[in-house]
C-alpha positions in Angstrom: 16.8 10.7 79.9 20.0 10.0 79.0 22.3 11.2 76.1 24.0 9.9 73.7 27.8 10.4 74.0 29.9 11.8 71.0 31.8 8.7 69.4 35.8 9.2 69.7 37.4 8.8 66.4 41.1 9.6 65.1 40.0 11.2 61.9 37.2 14.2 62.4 37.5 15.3 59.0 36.1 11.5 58.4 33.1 12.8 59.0 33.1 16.5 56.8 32.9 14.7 53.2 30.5 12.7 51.6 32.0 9.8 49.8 32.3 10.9 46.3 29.7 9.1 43.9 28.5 8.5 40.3 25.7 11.2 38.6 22.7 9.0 38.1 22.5 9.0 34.0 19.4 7.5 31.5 22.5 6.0 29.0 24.7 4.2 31.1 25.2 0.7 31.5 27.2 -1.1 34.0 29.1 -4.4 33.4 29.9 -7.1 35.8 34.0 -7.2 35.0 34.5 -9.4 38.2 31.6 -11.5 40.7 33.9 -12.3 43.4 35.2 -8.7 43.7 32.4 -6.6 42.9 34.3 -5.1 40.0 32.1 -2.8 37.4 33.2 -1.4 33.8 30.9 1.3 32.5 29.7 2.3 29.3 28.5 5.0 27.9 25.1 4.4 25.8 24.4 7.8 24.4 22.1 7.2 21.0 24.5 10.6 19.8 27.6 8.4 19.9 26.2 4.7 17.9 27.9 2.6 19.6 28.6 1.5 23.8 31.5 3.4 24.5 33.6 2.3 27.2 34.9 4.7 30.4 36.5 2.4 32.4 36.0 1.3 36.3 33.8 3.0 38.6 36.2 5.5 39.8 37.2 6.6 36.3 33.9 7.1 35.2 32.7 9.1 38.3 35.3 11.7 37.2 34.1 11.5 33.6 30.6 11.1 34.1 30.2 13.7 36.6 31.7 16.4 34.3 29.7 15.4 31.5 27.7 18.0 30.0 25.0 16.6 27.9 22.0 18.0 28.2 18.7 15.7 29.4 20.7 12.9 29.8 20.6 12.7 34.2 17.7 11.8 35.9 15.4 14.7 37.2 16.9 14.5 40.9 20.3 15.1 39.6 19.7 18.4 37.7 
């Protein structure tokens, strides 16, 4: 049987962290800002708030939406 050989990279600590991502929230809605690019705004749609607020692009809102505090607002696998 044979074994699989370790794959020879520059970078090990590649491999250490997982790519940062977005909490998975029940009041967020994402916008298509740009087709060809795959661009996304994001917007808050918490009912306490009345109207969409907007966060920004995907990596501004990771950063905001992951240190959000609201209670009951993230999806029971993200508690």
């Amino acid at each position: 049987m044979a074994l699989p050989q370790p794959i020879a990279t520059t970078t090990p600590e590649a491999y250490r962290l997982a790519a940062a991502r977005i909490r998975r929230c029940a009041h967020r809605r994402l916008v298509c800002a740009s087709e060809a690019k795959g661009d996304y705004e994001v917007h808050c749609l918490h009912p306490a708030l009345g109207v969409a607020l907007p966060i920004g692009d995907m990596t501004a809102a990771t950063d905001v939406c992951n240190t959000c505090t609201a209670e009951g607002i993230f999806r029971p696998d993200e508690d």
